[in-house]
PDB file with one MODEL, atoms N, CA, C and O in Angstrom:
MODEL        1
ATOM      1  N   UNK A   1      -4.186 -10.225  28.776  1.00  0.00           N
ATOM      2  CA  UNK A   1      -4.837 -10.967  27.730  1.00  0.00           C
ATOM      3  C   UNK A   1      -5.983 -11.760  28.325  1.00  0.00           C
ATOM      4  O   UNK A   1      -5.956 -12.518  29.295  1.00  0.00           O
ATOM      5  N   UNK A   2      -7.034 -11.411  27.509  1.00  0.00           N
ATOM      6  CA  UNK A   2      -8.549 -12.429  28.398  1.00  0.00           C
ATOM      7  C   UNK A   2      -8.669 -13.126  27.050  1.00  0.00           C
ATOM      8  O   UNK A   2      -8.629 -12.659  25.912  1.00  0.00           O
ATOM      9  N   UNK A   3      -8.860 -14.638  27.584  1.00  0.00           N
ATOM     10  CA  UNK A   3      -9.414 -15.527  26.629  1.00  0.00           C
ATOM     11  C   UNK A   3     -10.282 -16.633  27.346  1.00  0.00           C
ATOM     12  O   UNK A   3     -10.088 -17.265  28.384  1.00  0.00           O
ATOM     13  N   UNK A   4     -11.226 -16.641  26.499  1.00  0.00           N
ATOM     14  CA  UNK A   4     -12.486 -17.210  26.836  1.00  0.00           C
ATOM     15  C   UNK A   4     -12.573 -18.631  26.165  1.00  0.00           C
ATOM     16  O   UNK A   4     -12.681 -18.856  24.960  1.00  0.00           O
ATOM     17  N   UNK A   5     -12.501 -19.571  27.221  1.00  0.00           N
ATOM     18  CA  UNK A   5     -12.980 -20.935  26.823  1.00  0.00           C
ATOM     19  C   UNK A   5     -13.794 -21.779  27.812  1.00  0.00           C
ATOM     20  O   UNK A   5     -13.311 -22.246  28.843  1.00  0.00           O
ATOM     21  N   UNK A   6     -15.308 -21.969  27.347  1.00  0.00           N
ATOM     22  CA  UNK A   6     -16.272 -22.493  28.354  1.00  0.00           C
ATOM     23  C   UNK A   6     -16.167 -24.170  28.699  1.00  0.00           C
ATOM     24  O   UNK A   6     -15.384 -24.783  27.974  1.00  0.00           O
ATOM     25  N   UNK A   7     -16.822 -24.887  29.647  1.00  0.00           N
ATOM     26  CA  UNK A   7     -17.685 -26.390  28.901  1.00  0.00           C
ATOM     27  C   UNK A   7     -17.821 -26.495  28.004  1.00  0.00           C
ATOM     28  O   UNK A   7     -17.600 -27.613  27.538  1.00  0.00           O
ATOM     29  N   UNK A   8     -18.315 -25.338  27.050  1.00  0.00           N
ATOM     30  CA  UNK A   8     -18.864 -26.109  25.823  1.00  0.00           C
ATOM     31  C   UNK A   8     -18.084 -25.262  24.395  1.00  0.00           C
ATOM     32  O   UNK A   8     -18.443 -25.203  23.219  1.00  0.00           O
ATOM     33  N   UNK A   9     -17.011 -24.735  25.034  1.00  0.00           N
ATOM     34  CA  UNK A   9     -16.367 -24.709  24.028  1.00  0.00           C
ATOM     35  C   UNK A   9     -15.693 -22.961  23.927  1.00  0.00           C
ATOM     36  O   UNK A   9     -15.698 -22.146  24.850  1.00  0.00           O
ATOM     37  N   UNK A  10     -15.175 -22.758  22.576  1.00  0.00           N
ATOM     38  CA  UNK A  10     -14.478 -21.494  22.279  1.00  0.00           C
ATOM     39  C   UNK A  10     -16.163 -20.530  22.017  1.00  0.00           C
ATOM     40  O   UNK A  10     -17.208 -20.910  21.490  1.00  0.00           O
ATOM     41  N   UNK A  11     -15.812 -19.286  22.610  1.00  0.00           N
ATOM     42  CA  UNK A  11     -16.668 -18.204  21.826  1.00  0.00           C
ATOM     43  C   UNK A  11     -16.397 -16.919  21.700  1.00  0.00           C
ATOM     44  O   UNK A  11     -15.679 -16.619  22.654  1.00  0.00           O
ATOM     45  N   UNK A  12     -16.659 -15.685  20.799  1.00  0.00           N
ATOM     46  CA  UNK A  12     -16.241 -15.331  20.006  1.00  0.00           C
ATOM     47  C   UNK A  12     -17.586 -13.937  20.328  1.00  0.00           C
ATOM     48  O   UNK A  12     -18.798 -14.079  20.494  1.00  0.00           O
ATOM     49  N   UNK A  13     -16.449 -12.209  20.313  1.00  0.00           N
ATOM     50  CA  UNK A  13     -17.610 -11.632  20.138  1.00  0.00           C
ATOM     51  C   UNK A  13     -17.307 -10.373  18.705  1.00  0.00           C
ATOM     52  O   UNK A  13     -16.206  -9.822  18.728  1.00  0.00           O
ATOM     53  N   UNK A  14     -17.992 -10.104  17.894  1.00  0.00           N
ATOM     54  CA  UNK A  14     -17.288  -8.773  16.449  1.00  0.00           C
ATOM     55  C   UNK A  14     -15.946  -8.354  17.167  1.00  0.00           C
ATOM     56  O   UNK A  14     -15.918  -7.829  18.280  1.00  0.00           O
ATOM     57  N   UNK A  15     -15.185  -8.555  16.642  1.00  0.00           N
ATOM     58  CA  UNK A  15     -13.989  -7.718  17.049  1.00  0.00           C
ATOM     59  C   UNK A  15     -13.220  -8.111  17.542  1.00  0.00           C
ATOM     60  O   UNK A  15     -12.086  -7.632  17.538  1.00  0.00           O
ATOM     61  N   UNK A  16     -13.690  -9.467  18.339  1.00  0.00           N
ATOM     62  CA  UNK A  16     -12.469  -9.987  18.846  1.00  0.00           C
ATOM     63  C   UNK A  16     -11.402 -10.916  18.066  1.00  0.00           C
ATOM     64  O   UNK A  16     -11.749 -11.523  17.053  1.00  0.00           O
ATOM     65  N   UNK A  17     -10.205 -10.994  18.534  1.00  0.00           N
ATOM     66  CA  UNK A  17      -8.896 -11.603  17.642  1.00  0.00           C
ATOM     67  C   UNK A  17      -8.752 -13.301  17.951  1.00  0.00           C
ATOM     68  O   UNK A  17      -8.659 -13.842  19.053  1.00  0.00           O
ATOM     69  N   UNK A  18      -8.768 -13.953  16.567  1.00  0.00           N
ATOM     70  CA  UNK A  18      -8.737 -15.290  16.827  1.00  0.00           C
ATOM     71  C   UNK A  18      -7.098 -15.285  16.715  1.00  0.00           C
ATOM     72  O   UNK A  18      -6.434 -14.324  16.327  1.00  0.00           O
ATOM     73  N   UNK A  19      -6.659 -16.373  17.074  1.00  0.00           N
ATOM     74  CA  UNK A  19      -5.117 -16.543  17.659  1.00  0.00           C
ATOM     75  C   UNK A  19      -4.935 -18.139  17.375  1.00  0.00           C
ATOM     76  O   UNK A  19      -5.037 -18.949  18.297  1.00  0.00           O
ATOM     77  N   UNK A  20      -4.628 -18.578  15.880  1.00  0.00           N
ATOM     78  CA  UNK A  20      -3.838 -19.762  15.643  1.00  0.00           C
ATOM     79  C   UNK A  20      -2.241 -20.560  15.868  1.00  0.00           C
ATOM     80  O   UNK A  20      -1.295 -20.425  15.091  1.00  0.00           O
ATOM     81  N   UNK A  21      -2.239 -21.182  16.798  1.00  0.00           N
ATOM     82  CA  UNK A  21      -0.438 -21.281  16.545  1.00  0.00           C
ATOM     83  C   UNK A  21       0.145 -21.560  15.807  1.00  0.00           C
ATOM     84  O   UNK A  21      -0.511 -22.155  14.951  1.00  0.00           O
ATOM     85  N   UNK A  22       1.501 -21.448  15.498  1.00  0.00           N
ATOM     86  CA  UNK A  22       2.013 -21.970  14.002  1.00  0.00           C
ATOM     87  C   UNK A  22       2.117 -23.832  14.449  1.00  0.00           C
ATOM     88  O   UNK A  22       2.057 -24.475  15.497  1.00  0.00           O
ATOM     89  N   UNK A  23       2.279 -24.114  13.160  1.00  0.00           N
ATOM     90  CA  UNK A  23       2.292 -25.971  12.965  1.00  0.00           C
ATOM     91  C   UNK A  23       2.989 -26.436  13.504  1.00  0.00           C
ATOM     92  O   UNK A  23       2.793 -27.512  14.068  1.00  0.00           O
ATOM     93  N   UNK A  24       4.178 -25.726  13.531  1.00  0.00           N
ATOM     94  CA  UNK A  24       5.298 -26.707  14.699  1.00  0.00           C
ATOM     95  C   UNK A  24       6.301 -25.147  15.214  1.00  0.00           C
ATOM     96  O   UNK A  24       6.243 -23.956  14.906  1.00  0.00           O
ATOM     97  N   UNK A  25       6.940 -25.759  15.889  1.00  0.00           N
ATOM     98  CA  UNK A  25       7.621 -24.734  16.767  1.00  0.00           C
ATOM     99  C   UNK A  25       8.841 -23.984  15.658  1.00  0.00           C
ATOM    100  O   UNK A  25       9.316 -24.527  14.660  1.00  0.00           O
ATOM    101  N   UNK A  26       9.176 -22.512  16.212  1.00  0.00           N
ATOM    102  CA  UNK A  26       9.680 -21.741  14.994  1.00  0.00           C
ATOM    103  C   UNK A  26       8.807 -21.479  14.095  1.00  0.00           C
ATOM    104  O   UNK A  26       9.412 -20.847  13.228  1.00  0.00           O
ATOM    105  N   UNK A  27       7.404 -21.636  13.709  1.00  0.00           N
ATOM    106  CA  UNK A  27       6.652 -21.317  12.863  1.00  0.00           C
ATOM    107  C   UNK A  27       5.601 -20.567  12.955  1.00  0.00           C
ATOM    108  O   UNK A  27       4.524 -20.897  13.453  1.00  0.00           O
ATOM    109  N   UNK A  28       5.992 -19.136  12.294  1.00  0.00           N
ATOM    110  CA  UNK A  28       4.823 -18.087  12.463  1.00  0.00           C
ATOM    111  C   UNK A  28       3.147 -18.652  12.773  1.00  0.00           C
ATOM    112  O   UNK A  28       2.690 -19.582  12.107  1.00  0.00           O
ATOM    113  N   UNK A  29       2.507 -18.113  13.621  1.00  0.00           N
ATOM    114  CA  UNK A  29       1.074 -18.580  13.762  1.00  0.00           C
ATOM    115  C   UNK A  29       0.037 -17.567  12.773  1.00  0.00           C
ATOM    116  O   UNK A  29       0.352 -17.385  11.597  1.00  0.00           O
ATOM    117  N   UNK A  30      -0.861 -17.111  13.186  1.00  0.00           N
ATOM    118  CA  UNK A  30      -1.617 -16.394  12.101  1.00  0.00           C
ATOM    119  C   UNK A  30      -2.794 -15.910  13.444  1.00  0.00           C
ATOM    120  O   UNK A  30      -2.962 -16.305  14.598  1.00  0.00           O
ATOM    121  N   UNK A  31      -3.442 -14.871  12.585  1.00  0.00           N
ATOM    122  CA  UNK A  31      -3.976 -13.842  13.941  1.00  0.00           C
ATOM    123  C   UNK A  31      -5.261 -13.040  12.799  1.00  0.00           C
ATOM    124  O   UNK A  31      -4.972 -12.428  11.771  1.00  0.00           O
ATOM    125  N   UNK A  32      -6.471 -13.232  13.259  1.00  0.00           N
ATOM    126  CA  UNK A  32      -7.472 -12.400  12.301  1.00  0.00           C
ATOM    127  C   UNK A  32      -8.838 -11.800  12.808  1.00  0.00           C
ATOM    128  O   UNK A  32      -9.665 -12.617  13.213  1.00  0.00           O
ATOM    129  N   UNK A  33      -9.088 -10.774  12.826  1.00  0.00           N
ATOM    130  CA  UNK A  33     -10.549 -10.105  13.618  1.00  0.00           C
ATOM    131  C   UNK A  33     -11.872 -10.905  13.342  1.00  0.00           C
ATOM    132  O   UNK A  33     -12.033 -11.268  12.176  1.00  0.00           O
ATOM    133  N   UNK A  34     -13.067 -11.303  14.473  1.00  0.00           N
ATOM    134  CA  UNK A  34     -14.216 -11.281  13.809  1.00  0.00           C
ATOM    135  C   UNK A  34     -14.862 -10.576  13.169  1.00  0.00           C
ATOM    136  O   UNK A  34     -15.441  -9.555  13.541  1.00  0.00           O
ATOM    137  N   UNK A  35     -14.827 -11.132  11.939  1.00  0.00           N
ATOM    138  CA  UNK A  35     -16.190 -10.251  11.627  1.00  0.00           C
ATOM    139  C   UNK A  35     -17.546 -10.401  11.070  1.00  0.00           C
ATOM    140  O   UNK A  35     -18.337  -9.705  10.434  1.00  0.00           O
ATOM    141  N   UNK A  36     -17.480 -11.963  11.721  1.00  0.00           N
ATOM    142  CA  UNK A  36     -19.344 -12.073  11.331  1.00  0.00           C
ATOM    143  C   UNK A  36     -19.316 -13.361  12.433  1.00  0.00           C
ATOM    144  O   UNK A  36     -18.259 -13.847  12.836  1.00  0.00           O
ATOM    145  N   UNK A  37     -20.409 -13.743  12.774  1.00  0.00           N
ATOM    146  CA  UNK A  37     -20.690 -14.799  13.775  1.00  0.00           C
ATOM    147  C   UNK A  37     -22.211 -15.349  12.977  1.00  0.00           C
ATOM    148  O   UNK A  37     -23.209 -14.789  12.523  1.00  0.00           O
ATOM    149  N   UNK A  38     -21.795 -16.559  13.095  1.00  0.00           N
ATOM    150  CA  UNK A  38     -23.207 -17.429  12.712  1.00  0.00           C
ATOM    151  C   UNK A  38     -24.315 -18.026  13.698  1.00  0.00           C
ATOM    152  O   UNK A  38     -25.324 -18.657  13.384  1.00  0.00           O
ATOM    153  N   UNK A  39     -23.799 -17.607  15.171  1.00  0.00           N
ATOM    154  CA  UNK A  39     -24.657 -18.327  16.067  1.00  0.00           C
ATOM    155  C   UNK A  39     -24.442 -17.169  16.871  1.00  0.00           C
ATOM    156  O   UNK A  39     -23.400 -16.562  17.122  1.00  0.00           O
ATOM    157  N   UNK A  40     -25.992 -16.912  17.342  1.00  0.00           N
ATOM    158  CA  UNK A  40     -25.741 -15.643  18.539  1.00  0.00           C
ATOM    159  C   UNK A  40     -24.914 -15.901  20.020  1.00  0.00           C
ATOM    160  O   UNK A  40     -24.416 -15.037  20.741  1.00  0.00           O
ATOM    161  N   UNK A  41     -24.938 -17.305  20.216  1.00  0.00           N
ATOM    162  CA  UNK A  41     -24.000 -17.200  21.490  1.00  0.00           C
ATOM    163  C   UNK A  41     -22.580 -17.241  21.036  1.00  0.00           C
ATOM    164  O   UNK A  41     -21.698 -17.770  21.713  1.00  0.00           O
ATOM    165  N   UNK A  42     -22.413 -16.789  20.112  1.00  0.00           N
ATOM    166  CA  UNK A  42     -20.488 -16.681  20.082  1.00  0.00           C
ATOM    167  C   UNK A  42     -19.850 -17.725  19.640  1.00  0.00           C
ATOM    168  O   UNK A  42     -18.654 -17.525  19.431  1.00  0.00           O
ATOM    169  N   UNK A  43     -20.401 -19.199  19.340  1.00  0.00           N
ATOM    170  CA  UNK A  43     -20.022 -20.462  18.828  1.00  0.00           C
ATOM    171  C   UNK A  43     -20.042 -20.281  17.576  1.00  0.00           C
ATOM    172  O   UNK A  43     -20.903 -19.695  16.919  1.00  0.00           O
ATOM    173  N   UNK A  44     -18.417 -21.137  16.973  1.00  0.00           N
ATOM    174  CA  UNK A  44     -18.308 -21.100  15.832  1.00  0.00           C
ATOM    175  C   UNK A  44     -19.271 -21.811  14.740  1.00  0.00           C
ATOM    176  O   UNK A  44     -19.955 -22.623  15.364  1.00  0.00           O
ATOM    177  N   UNK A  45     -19.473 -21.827  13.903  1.00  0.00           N
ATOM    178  CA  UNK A  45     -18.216 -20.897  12.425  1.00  0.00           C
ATOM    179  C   UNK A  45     -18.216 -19.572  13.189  1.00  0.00           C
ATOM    180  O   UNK A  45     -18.915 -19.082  14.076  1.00  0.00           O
ATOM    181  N   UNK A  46     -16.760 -19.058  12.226  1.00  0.00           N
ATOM    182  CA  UNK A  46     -16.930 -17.736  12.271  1.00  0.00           C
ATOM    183  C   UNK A  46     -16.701 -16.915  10.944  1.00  0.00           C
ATOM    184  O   UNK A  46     -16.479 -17.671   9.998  1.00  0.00           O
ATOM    185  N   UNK A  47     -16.694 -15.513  10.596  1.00  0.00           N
ATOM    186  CA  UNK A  47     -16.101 -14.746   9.707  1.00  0.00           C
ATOM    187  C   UNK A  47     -15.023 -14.210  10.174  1.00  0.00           C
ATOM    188  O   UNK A  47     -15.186 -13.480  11.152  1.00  0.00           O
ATOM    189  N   UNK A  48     -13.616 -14.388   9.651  1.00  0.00           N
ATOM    190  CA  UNK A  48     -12.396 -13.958   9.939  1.00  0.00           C
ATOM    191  C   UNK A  48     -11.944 -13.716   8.651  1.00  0.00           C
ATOM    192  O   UNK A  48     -12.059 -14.259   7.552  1.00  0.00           O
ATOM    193  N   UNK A  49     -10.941 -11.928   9.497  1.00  0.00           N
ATOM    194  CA  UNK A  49     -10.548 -10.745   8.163  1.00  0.00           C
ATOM    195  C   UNK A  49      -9.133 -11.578   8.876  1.00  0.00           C
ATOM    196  O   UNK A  49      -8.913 -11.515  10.085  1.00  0.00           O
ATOM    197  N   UNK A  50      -8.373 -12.238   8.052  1.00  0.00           N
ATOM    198  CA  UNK A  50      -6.593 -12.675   8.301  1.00  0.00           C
ATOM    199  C   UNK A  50      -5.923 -11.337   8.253  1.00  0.00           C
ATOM    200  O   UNK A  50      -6.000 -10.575   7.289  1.00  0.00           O
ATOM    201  N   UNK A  51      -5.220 -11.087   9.425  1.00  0.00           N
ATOM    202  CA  UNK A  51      -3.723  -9.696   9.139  1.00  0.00           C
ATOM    203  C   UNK A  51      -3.234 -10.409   8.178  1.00  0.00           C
ATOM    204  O   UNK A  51      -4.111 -10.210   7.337  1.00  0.00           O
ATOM    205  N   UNK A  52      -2.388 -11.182   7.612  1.00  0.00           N
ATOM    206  CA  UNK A  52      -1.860 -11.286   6.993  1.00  0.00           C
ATOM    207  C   UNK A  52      -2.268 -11.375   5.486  1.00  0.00           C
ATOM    208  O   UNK A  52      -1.318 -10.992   4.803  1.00  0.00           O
ATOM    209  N   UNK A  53      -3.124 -11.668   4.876  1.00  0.00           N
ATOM    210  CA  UNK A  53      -3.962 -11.305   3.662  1.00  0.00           C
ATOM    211  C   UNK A  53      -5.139 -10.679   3.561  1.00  0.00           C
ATOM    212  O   UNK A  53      -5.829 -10.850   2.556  1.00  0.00           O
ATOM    213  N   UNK A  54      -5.536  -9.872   4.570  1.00  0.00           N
ATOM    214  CA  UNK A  54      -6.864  -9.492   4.463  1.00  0.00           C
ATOM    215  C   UNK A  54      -8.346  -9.591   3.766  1.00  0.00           C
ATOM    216  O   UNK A  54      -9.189  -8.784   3.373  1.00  0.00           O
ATOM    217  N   UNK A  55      -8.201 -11.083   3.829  1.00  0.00           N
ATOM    218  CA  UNK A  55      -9.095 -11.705   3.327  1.00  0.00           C
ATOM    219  C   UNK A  55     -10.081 -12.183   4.348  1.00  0.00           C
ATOM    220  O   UNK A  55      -9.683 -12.357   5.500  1.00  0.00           O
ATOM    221  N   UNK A  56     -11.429 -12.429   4.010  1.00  0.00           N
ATOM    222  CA  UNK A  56     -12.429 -13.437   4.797  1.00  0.00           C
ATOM    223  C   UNK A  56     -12.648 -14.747   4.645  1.00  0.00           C
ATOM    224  O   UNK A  56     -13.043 -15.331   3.636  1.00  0.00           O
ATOM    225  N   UNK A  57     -12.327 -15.256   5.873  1.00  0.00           N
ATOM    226  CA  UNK A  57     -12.793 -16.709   5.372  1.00  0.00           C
ATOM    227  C   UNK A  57     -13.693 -17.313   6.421  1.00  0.00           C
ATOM    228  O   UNK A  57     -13.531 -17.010   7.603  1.00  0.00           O
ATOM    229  N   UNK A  58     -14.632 -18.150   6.043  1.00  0.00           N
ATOM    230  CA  UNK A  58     -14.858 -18.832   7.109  1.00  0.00           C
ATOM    231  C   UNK A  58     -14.338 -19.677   8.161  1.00  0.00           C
ATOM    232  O   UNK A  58     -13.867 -20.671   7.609  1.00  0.00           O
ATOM    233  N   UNK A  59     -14.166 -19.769   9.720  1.00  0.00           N
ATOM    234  CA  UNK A  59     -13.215 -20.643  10.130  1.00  0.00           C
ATOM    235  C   UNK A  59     -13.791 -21.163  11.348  1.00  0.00           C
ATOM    236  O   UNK A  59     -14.385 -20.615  12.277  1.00  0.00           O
ATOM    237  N   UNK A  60     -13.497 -22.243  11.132  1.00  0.00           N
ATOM    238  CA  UNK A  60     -13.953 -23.405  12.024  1.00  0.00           C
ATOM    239  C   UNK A  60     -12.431 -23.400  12.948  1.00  0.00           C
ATOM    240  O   UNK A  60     -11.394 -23.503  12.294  1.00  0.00           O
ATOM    241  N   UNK A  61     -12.348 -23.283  14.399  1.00  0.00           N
ATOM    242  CA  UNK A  61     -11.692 -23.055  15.250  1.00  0.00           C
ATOM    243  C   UNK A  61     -11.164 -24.624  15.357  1.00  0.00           C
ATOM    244  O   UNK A  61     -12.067 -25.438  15.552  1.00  0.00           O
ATOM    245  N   UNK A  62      -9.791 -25.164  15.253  1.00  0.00           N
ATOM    246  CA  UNK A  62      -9.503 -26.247  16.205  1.00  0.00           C
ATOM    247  C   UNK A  62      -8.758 -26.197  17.509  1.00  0.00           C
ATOM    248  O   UNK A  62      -8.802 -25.109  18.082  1.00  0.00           O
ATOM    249  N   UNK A  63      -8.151 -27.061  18.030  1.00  0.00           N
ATOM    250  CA  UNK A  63      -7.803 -26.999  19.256  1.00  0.00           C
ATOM    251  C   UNK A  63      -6.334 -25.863  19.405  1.00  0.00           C
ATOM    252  O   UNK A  63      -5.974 -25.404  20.489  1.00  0.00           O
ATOM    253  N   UNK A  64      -5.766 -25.620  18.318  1.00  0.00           N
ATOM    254  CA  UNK A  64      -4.653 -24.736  18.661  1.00  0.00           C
ATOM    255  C   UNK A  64      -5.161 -23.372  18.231  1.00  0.00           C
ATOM    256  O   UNK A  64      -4.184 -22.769  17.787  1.00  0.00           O
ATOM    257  N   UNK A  65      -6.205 -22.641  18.163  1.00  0.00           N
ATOM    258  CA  UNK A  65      -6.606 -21.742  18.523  1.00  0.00           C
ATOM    259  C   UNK A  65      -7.250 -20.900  19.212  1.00  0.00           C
ATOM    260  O   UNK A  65      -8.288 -21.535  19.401  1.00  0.00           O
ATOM    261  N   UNK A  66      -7.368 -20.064  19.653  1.00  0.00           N
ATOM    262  CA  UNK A  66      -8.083 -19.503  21.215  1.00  0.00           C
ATOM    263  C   UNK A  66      -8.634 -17.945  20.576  1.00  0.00           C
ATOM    264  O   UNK A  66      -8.645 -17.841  19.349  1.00  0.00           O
ATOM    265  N   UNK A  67      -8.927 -17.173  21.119  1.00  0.00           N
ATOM    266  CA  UNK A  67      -9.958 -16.097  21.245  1.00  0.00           C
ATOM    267  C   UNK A  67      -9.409 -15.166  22.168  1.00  0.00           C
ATOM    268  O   UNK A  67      -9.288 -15.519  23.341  1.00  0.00           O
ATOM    269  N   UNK A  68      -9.040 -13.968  21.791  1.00  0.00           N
ATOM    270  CA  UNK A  68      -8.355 -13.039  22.360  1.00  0.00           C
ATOM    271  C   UNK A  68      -9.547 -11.625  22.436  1.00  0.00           C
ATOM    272  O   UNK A  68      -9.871 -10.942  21.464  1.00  0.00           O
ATOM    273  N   UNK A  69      -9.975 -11.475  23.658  1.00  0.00           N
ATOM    274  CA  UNK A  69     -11.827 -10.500  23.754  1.00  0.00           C
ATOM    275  C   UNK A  69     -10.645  -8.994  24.129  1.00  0.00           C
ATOM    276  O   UNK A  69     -10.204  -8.508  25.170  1.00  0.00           O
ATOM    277  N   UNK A  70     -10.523  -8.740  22.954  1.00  0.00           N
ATOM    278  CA  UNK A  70      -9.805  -7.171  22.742  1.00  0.00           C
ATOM    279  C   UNK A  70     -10.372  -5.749  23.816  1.00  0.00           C
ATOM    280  O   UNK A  70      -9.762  -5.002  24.582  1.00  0.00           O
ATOM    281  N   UNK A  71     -11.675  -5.845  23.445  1.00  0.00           N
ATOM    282  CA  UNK A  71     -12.601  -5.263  24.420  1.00  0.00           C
ATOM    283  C   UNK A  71     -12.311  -5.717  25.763  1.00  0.00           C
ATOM    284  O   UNK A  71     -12.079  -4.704  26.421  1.00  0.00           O
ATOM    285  N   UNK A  72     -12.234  -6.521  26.330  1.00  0.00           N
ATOM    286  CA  UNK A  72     -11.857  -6.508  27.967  1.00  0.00           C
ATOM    287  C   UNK A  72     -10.360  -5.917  27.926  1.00  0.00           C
ATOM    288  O   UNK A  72     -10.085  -5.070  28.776  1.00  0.00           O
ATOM    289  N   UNK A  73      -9.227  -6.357  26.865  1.00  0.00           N
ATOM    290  CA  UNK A  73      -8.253  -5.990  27.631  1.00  0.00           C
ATOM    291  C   UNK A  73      -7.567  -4.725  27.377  1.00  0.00           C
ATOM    292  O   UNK A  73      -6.385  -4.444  27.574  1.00  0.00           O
ATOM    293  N   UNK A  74      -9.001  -3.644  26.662  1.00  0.00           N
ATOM    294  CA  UNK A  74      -8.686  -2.199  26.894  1.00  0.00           C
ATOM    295  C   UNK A  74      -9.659  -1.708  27.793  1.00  0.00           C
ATOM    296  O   UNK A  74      -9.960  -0.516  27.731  1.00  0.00           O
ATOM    297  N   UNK A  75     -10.287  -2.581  28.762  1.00  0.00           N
ATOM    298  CA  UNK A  75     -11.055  -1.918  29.780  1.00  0.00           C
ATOM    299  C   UNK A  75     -12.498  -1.464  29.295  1.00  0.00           C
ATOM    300  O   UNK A  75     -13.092  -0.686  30.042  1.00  0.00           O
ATOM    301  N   UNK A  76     -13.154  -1.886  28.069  1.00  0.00           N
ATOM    302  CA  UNK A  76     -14.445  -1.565  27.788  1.00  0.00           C
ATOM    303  C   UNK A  76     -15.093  -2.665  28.642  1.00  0.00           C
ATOM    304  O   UNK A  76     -16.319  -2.764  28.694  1.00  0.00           O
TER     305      UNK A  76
ENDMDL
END
């Protein structure tokens, strides 16, 4: 698993999987693809498709979520 967090913060490239934890412990987290970026270096907002409703929403990243770069960890 590669996850990317700089100085200046979380970033984000199409495709890669954002990774929320659940609210408290025992509690499912939530997991959704990019699919739009508002800033070319990878800083949020972002566009996220949710697995679990396949919906888009915009999402502003807080501290219990991280960035999972799918592409590195099949070797592209």
């Amino acid at each position: 698993m590669n996850f990317e967090m700089t100085g200046s913060g979380i970033h984000a490239h199409l495709g890669d999987q954002v990774v929320v934890d659940g609210p408290t412990v025992g509690k499912p987290g939530r997991d959704g693809e990019v699919v739009g970026l508002h800033h070319d270096d990878g800083t949020p907002p972002y566009d996220v498709r949710w697995s679990d409703t396949g919906r888009v929403s915009l999402f502003f990243p807080g501290p219990d979520a991280h960035v999972r770069h799918l592409g590195d960890a099949e070797g592209k």
